[in-house]
N, C-alpha and C positions, 0 to 999 in steps of 0.2 A: 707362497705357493707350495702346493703337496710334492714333494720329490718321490710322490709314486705311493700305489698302495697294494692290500693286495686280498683276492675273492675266494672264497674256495666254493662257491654254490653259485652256476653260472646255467642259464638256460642250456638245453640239450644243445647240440653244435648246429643241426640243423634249421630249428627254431631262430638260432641267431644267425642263421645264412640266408634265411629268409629276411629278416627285417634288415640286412646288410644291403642285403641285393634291391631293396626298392630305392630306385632315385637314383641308379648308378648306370651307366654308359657299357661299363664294360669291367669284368674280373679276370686278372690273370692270373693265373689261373682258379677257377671255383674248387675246384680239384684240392689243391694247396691248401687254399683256406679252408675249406671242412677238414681238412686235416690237424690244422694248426689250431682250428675250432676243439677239436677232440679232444686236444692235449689239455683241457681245461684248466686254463692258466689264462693272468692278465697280458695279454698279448701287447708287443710295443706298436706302439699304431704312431706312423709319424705323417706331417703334413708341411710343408714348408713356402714360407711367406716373404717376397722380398719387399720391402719395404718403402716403393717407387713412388708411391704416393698416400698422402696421409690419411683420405677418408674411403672406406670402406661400402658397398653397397651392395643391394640383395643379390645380385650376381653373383657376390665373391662368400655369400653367406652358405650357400647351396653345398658347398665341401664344409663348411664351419659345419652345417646341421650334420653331416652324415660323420663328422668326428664324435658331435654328441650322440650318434648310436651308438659309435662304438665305446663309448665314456658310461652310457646308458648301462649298458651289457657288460660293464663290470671292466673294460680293459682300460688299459695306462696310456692317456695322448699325451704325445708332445708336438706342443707347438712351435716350430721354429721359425724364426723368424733370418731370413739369408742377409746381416747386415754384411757378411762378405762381400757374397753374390752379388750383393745390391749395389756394390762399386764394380762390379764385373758387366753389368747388363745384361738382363736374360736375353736372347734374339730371337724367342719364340716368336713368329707369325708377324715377326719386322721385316721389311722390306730394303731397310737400311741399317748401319750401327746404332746402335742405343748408342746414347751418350750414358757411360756411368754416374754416380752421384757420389757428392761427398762423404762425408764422415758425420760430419755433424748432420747433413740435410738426412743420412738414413737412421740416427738417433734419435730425431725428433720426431720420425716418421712412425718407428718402433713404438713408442711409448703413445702414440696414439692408437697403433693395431691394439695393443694388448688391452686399453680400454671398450675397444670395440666386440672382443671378440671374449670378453667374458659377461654380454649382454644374454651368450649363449652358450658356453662351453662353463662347467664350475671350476674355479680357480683353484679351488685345495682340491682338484682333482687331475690337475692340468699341468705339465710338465711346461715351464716355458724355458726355450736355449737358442744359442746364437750360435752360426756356427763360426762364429770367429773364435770362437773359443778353442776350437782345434786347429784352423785354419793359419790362425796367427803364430802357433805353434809352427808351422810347416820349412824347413828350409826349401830352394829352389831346389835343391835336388831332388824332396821330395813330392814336388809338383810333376818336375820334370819324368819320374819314375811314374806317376798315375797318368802322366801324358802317354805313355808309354803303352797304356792299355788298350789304347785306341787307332785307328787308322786315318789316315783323310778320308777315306774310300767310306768307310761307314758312318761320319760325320755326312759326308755328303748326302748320305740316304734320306736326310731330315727334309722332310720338305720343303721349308725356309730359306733351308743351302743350298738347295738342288735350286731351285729358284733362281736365285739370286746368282750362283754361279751359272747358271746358263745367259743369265739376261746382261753379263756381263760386270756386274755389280759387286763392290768389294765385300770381300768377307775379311774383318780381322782376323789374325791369329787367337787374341784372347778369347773370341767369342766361341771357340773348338771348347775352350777349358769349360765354358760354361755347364753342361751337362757331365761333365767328368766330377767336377766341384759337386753338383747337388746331389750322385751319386753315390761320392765319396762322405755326403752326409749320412744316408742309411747304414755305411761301414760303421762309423760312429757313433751312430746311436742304435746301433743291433736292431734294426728297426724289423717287424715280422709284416708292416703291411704301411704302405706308402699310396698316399688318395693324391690326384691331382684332377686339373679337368684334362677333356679330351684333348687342347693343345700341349698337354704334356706326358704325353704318351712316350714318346724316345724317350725323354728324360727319367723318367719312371725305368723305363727299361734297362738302361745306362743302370740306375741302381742294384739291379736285381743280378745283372749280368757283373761288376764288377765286384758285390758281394759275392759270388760263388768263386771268382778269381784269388778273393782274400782268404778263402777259407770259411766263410759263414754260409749259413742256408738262404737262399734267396728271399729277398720277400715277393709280397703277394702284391699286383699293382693296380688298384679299384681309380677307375674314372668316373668324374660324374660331369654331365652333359652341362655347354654353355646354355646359361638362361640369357634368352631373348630379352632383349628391352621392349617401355612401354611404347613404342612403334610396332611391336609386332614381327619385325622384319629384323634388325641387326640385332649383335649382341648386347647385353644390355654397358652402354660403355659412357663414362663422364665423358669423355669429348662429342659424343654423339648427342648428348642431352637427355635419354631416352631413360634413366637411370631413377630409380630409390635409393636413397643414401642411407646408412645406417647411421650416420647423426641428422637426421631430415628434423623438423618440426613434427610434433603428432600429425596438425591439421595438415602440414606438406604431403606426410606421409600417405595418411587417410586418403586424400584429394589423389593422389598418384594412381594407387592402385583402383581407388572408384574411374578413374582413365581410362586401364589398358584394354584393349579390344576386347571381345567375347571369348574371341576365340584362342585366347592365353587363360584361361580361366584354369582348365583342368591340368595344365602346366605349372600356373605358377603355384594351385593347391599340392601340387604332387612333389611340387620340390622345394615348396617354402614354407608349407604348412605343417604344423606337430601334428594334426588329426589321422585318425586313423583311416585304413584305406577305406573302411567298410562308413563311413562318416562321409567321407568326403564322394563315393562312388552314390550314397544318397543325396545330395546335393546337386550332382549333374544332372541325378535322376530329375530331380525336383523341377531344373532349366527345361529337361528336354520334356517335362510333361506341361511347361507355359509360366513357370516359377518366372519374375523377374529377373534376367543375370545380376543388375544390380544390387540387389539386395543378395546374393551369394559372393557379391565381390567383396559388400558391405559387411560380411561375418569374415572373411579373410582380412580386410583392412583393416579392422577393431583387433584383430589376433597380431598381426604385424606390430600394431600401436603396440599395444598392452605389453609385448615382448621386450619391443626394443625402448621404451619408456615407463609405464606402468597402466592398470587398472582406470586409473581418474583420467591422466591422460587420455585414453582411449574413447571413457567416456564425453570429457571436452569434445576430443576433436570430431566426433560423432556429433555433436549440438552444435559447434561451430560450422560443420558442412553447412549447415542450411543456412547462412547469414547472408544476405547480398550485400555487394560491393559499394562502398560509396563512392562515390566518385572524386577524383582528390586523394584518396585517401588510400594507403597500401596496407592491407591487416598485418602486424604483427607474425604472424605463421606463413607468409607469402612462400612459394619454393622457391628456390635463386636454384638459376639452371644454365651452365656453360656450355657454348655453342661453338663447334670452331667449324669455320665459312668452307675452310679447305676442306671438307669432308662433301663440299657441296658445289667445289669450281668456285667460290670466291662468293658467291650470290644466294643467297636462299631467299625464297617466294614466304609470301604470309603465312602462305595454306599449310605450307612445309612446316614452318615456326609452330603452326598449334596442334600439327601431328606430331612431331620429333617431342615438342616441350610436354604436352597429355594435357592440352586444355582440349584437344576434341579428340576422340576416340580413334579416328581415321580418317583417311584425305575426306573420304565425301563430305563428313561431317563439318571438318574445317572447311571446305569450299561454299557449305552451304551455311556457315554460319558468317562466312565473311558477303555472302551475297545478299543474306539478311542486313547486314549493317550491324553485327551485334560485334566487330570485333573493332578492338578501340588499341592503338599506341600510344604510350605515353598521353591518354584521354583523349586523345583523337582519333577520330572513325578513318580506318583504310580500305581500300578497297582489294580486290586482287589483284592490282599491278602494283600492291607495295614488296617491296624487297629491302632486303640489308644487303650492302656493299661494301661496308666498314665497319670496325671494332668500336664497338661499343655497349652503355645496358641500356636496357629498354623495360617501363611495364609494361608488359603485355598482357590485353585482356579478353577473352571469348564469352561473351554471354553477362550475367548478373553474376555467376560465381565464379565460373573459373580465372584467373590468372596468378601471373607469374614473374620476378624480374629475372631478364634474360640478358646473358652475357656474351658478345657474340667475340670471338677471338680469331688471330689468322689459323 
């Protein structure tokens, strides 16, 4: 990997605030950044990853894509991966303690990010660091001095704490260091611009505020919005089921996105798509003048493929959509899709199963395919009073093409 490079002919600063600013939530300040744009220099752009779980999905790509702008425009990412943090537990938008994780589970975890996330980002362009590498460094006194930065009072301002200490629910002490620790990462790596999504907003902040306390210029703190899963409705999340995975099958893949509603269409072009705006603003065109949506899904799903796997790839799973199902018989590229019951009081209805999993576009669709008779478990036809009540996998199937083996967990 590149330990950094460096540009001297860099678009006007403007130019590059503009292609910064699409697909982002929020800049703090725009102000800053056209400034630091000016300086024309490779600017440190930092992003940081804790390593909780091993595989990666287009949700969590949506900040991957907007690092390669800024990797695009000439500036220096690092990708960090938090195997510290990642025994600390983040408490972002938990309602309870994370359990932290060991040593070896966030090693093994690491080494599968970094295959993932150079599907998209160029490797000898790409900074990658841990921050245990300063961290492990640290004696307790100097924890204890950066604990020192902070208050309970504005810890509590977090909405997660505030929460959770109102409703009476414990907050560890560890989990205050949380946002102090990822902060105290930007000190270390002079970082000039730190991306998160929108639940990481204090934490970003935490950055910016205790760089100015060390002596350094703050950075600039770019959000980019949670993408919705293939539901439509929640965020796109593995325990939810609703997920693209960035190691899926081509044909998974393909099949996922030919799924999500209509109405994610110009979403998920705008924040997963390489095209340009003026490309993809003709394509909505194209829906709202009587264009098939599927066949606009079907130019985004071949671009997904081709990205996260290659060209032939794309091409297969494009000739493979159209194959029907034998009976018996599960394809090779089936999606495998975990489901956890809790998200749903213990019981989830059919109809539920083939909206959350993307064999039918939305409830009607699953309602009216199971009323047809076209949806089969494990080959056998259910009706709408089937439900899952316990852990187990299932294939599930809607129609001649779609299905899926699903995993349903507590």
């Amino acid at each position: 990997m590149c330990l950094g490079f460096v540009m001297s002919n860099f678009l006007p600063a403007e130019e590059q605030l503009a292609l910064i600013q699409r697909g982002t939530h929020e800049i703090i300040s725009e102000e800053d950044l056209l400034k630091k744009l000016k300086e024309n220099r490779p600017l440190k752009i930092k992003a940081g990853f804790d390593p909780t779980a091993p595989d990666l999905h287009l949700g969590h790509t949506v900040l991957i894509n907007k690092l390669k702008t800024f990797q695009d425009l000439g500036h220096e990412v690092t990708f960090l991966i938090g195997d510290y943090t990642a025994m600390i537990g983040d408490p972002t938008g938990k309602s309870a303690t994370r359990p932290p994780l060991s040593r070896e589970q966030v090693e093994a975890n690491a080494k599968t990010y970094q295959e993932q996330v150079f599907k998209i980002l160029d490797p000898n362009k790409t900074k990658v660091r841990f921050n245990s590498e300063w961290f492990n460094q640290k004696s307790a006194a100097d924890l204890i001095q950066l604990a020192s930065q902070q208050t309970v009072s504005r810890m509590l301002e977090r909405d997660d704490f505030t929460k959770r200490y109102s409703n009476h629910q414990p907050i560890a002490i560890h989990e205050f260091l949380y946002p102090l620790v990822q902060g105290y990462d930007s000190i270390a790596l002079e970082a000039d611009v730190e991306l998160g999504g929108t639940d990481q907003t204090f934490n970003l902040l935490m950055g910016r505020t205790l760089q100015s306390r060390y002596g350094q210029e703050s950075q600039v703190c770019i959000t980019v919005p949670i993408l919705e899963g293939l539901d439509g409705v929640n965020k796109m999340s593995k325990s939810l089921g609703n997920y693209i995975g960035v190691f899926d099958t081509p044909g998974a893949m393909y099949q996922k996105v030919l799924s999500m509603p209509d109405s994610l269409i110009e979403r998920y072009f705008d924040l997963l798509s390489f095209k340009s705006l003026d490309e993809i603003k003709a394509l909505l065109d194209e829906i709202a003048a009587g264009r098939n949506p599927q066949e606009v899904k079907r130019i985004l799903a071949l671009e997904l493929v081709e990205r996260f796997h290659d060209a032939e790839a794309a091409a297969n799973a494009h000739k493979s959509a159209g194959n029907r199902i034998t009976e018996g018989e599960v394809p090779e590229d089936t999606p495998e899709v975990t489901i956890s019951r809790g998200e749903f009081g213990g019981e989830i209805f059919i109809a539920t199963i083939l909206r959350v999993v993307g064999l039918n576009p939305n409830a009607a669709a699953a309602k009216d395919a199971v009323a047809r008779g076209a949806v089969k478990v494990d080959w056998n036809a259910v009706d709408a009073g089937f439900s899952v009540k316990e852990n187990g996998t299932f294939i599930i199937q809607s129609g001649k093409k779609a299905i899926a083996r699903v995993t349903f967990t507590d």
